[in-house]
C-alpha positions in Angstrom: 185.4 74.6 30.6 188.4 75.9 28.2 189.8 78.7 28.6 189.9 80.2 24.5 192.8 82.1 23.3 191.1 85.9 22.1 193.3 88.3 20.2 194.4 91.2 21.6 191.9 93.1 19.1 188.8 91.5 21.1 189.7 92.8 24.1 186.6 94.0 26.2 184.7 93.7 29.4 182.9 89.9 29.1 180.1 89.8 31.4 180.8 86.2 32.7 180.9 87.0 36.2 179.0 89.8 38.0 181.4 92.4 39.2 181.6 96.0 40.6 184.2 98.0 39.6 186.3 100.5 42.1 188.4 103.1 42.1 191.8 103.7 43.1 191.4 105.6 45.6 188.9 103.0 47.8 190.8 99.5 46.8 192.3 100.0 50.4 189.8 101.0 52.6 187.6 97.9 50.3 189.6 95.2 51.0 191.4 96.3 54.6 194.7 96.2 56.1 196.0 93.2 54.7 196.5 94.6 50.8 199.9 95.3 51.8 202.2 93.7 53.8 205.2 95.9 54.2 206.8 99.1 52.6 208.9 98.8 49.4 211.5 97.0 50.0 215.5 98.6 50.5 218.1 98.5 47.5 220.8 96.2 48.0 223.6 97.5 49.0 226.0 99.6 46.2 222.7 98.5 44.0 220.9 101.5 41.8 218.7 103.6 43.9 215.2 103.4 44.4 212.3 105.6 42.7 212.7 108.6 45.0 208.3 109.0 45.1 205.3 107.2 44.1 204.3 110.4 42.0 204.5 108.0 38.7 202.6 104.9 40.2 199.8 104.0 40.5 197.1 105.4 43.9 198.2 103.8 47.2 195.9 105.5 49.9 196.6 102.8 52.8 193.8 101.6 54.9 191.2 104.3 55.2 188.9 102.6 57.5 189.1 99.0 59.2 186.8 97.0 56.4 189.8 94.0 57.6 187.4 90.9 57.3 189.3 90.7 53.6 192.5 88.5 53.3 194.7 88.5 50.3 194.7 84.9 49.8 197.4 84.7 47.1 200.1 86.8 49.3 203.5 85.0 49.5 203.4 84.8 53.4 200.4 82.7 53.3 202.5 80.3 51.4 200.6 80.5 47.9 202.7 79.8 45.6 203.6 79.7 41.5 202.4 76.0 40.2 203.0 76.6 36.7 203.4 79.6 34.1 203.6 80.1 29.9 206.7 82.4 30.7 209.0 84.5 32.4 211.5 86.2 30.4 211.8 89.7 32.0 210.9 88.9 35.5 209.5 86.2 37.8 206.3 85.2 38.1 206.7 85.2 41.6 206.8 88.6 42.1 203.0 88.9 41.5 202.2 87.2 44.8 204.6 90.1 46.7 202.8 91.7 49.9 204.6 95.2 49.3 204.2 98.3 47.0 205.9 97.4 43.9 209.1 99.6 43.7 211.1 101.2 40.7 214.3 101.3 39.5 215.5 103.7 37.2 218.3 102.8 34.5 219.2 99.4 36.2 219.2 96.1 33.8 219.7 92.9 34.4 220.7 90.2 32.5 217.1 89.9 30.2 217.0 93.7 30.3 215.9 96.3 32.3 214.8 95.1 35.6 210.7 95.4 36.7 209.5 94.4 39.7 206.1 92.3 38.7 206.1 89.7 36.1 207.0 90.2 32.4 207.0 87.8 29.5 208.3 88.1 26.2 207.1 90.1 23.1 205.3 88.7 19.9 203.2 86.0 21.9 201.7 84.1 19.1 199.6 82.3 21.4 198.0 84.7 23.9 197.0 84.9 26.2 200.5 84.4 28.8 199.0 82.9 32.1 200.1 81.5 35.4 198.8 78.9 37.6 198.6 79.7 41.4 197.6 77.6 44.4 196.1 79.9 47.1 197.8 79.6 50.7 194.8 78.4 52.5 193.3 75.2 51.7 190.3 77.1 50.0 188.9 80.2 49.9 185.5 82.3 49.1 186.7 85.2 46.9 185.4 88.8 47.1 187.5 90.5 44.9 190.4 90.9 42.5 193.2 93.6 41.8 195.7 94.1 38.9 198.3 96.2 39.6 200.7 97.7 36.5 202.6 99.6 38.5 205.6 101.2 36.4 204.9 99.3 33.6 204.1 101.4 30.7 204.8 100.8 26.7 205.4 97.0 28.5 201.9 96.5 30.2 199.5 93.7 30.1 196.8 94.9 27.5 194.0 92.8 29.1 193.3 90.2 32.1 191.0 87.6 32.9 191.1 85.5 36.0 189.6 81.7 36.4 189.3 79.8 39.8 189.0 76.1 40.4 188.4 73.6 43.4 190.7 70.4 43.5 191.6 68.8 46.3 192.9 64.9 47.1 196.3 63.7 45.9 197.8 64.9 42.4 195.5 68.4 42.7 198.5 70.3 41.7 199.7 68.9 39.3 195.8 68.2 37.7 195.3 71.9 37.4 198.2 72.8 35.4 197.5 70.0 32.8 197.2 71.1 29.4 193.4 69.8 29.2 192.1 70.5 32.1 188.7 71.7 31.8 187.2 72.6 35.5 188.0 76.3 35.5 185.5 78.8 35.6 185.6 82.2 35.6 185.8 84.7 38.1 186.4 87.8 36.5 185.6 88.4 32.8 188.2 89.9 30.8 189.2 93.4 31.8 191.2 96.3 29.8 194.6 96.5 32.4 196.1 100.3 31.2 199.5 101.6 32.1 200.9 102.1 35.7 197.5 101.7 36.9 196.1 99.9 40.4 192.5 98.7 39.6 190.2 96.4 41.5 186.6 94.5 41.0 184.5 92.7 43.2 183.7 89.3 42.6 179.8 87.5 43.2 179.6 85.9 46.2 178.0 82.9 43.7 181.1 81.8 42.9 181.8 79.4 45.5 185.2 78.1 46.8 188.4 78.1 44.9 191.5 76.7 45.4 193.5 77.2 42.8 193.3 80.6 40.4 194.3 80.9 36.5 195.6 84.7 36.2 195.6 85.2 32.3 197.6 88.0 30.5 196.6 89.8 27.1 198.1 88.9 24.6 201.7 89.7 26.8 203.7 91.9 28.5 203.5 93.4 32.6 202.0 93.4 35.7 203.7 94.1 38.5 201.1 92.8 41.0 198.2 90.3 41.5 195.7 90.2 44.7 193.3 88.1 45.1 190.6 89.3 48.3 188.5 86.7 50.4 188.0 84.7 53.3 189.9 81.6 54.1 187.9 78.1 54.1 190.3 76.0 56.4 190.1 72.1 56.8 189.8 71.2 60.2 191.0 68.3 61.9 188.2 65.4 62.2 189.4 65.0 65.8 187.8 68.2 67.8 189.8 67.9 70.3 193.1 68.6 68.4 195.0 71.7 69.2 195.5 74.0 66.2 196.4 78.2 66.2 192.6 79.1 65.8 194.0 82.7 65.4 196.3 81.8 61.8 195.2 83.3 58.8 195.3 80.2 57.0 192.8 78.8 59.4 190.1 82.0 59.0 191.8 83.9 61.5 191.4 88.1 60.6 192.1 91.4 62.2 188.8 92.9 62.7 190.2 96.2 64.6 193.4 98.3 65.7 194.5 101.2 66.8 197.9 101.8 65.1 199.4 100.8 62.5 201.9 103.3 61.0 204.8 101.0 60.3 204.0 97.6 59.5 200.1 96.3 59.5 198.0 94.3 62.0 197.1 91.3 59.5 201.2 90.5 59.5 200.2 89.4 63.3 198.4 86.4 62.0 200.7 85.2 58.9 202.7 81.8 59.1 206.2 81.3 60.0 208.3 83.9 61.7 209.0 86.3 58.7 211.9 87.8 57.2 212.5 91.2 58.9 210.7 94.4 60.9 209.1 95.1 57.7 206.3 91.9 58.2 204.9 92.2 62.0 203.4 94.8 63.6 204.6 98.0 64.0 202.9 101.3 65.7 204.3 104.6 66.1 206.1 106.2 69.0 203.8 107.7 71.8 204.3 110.9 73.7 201.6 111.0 76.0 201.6 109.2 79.7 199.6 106.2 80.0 199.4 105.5 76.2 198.4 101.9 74.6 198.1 100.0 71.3 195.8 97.0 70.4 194.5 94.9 68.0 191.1 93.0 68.0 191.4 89.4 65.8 188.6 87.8 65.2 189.3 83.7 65.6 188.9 81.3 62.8 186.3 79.6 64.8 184.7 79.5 68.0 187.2 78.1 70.7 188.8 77.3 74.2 192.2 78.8 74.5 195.0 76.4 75.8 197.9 78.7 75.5 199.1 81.9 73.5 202.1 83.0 71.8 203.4 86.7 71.2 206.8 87.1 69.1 208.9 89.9 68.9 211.3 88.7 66.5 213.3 91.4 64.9 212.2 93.8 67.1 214.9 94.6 69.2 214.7 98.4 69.8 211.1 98.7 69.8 209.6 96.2 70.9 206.8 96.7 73.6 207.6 97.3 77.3 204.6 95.1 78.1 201.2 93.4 77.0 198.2 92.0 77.9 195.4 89.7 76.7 191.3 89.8 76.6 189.1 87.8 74.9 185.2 87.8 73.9 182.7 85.4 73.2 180.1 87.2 70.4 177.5 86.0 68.4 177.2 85.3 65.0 178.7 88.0 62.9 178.3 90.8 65.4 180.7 93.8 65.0 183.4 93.5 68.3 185.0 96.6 68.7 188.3 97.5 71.2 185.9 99.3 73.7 183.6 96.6 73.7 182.3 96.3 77.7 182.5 92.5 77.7 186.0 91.9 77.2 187.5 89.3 80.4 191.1 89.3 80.9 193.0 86.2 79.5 196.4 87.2 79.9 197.6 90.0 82.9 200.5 92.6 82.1 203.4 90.6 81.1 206.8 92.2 80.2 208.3 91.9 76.6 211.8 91.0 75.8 213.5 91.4 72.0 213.3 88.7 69.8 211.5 86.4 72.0 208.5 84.2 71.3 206.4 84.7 75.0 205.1 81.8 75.5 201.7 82.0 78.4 200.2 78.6 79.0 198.7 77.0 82.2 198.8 79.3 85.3 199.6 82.0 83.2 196.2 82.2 81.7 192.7 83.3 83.1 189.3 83.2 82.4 189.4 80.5 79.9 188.0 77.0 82.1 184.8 76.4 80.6 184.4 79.1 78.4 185.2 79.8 74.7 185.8 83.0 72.4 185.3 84.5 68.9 187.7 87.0 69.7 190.9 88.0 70.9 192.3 91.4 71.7 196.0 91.9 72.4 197.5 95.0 74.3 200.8 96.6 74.2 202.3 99.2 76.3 202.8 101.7 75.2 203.7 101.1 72.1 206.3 99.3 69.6 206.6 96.1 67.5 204.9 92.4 67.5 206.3 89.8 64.9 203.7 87.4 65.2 200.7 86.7 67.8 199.1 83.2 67.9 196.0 81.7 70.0 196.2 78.0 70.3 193.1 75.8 71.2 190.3 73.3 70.4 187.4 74.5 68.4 184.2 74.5 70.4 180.7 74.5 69.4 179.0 77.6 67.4 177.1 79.9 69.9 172.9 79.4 68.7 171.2 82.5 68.1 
């Protein structure tokens, strides 16, 4: 299937794909903790200030309630990445694939103009539509919904969008997908009307399979400062069952199903590749006042496994980082809802001090509980409060539970 170049004249809502439409205010509390990585990000230092609100952009309500079975599978710490693009003029592709809130910054130009923080391409595109090519960070994923964000892009917005997926794997798959002739995309969201500074989102049928790479085209040019695409990882497993992998990663399914904080940086950061860049991507809860406080977070495993060892990092944390922590797991069936009070958590890993900047490493006599048994879940405490980087469960899968 071709994707056809349509004028900017014919742009309207094509009913290729069955989608739901949702408003501002519930993209958030839809799609779950994972929508965005960390705050805006700082000016550089003697740089221009940034936007001193959000009054002018578009609705970001944060996570209303924990719907956080969703991952953003096209987010820059899950190592998607930019394959190929029809331009970049005014600003990088790249930036589309950013975890934060974009960010604004009056009266400051760079070298192609004034600077935007989302991707722009030139005027007069006699060729529409502008598109980029993306590979998705996991190996596949089931999508579940899309969301264009124009964030401070007005007079300079994308008129209209459209969105194609694909599955290629084997060698050469990147490089197939960006050809000029190839012909295996199909759609996963019709085209769309974009708007000025505006955060909109769609689900996407559950029909259309597994993807692995996406096709985001812009009508007929112009701005978006933002591109998520929501879904569930399909990881590749080793052939060899007994291989150790981090059944917890995010590239391997692993997803926060439940917290209790998370006020400066979000729970899903816990389960990202890599050691990040700064505070801004672990997890981060707010200060506590009362005696005897705790946070946690419940992460539901990529599949079914025995725990060899477990990792907690505190990277970057170095002020707040937690005083202690602990570790539980669970064993539930099917796709039960686990929740942090749940009555059959079994201890894994006993109260442990934290140090700063440390990866804790608990292996061997250190754990508990885990000879001869496997778990769905995982839920990690700290006392009382303060900052993880990055938690990790290694192990070997083990066999689904039978209902």
């Amino acid at each position: 299937m071709e994707i056809q170049a349509l004028s900017p004249e014919t742009i309207q809502d094509i009913q290729s794909t069955p989608t739901d439409f949702i408003p501002p205010d519930q993209i958030d509390s839809t799609f779950g903790t994972t929508c965005i990585g960390k705050a805006p990000s700082s000016p550089s230092p003697g740089g221009p200030p940034l936007s001193d609100s959000l009054s002018d952009s578009p609705v970001y309500t944060g996570c209303l309630e924990p719907s956080l079975t969703i991952t953003d599978l096209v987010s820059a710490p899950l190592t998607s990445r930019i394959l190929s693009f029809s331009d970049e003029f005014f600003a990088s592709a790249s930036n589309l694939l950013n975890p934060a809130i974009p960010i604004r910054r009056p009266g400051h130009f760079v070298e192609s103009g004034a600077w935007y923080d989302g991707w722009e391409t030139r005027r007069h595109n006699r060729s529409p539509p502008d598109w980029v090519v993306i590979r998705l960070g996991p190996a596949a994923g089931m999508v579940r919904g899309v969301e264009i964000d124009t964030a401070f892009f007005d007079g300079n917005h994308a008129e209209g969008v459209e969105v194609w997926g694909t599955y290629e794997t084997g060698e050469g798959a990147d490089e197939r997908v960006v050809e000029a002739g190839y012909s295996a995309w199909r759609p996963l969201l019709g085209k769309r009307g974009c708007g000025a500074s505006r955060r909109q989102a769609w689900t996407v049928s559950e029909r259309i399979g597994e993807v692995t790479h996406v096709k985001l085209c812009m009508f007929p040019d112009g701005g978006i400062a933002r591109f998520r695409l929501y879904g569930v990882a399909v990881p590749v497993w080793p052939k060899d069952e007994s291989e150790e992998v981090e059944l917890s990663s995010a590239l391997m399914g692993g997803r926060v199903v439940g917290f209790s904080d998370e006020h400066f940086g979000k729970a899903g950061n816990l389960l990202m590749p890599g050691r990040g860049v700064d505070m801004g991507d672990g997890w981060e809860t707010k200060r506590s006042r009362e005696s005897g406080h705790s946070d946690w977070v419940v992460v539901k495993l990529g599949a079914r496994g025995r725990v060899r060892s477990l990792m907690i990092d505190t990277m970057h944390f170095r002020g707040n980082f937690p005083q202690g922590v602990r570790v539980e797991g669970l064993d539930a069936e099917g796709e039960e809802v686990v929740s942090g009070d749940d009555e059959r958590w079994v201890e894994v890993v006993g109260m442990q001090g934290c140090e700063k900047d440390k990866e804790h490493v608990f292996a061997d006599g250190l754990l508990k509980s885990v000879e001869g048994r496997a778990f769905t879940h995982m839920k990690m405490t700290i006392i009382p409060d303060g900052g993880v980087k990055r938690f990790r469960v290694f192990g070997v899968r083990a066999q689904e539970r039978h209902l």
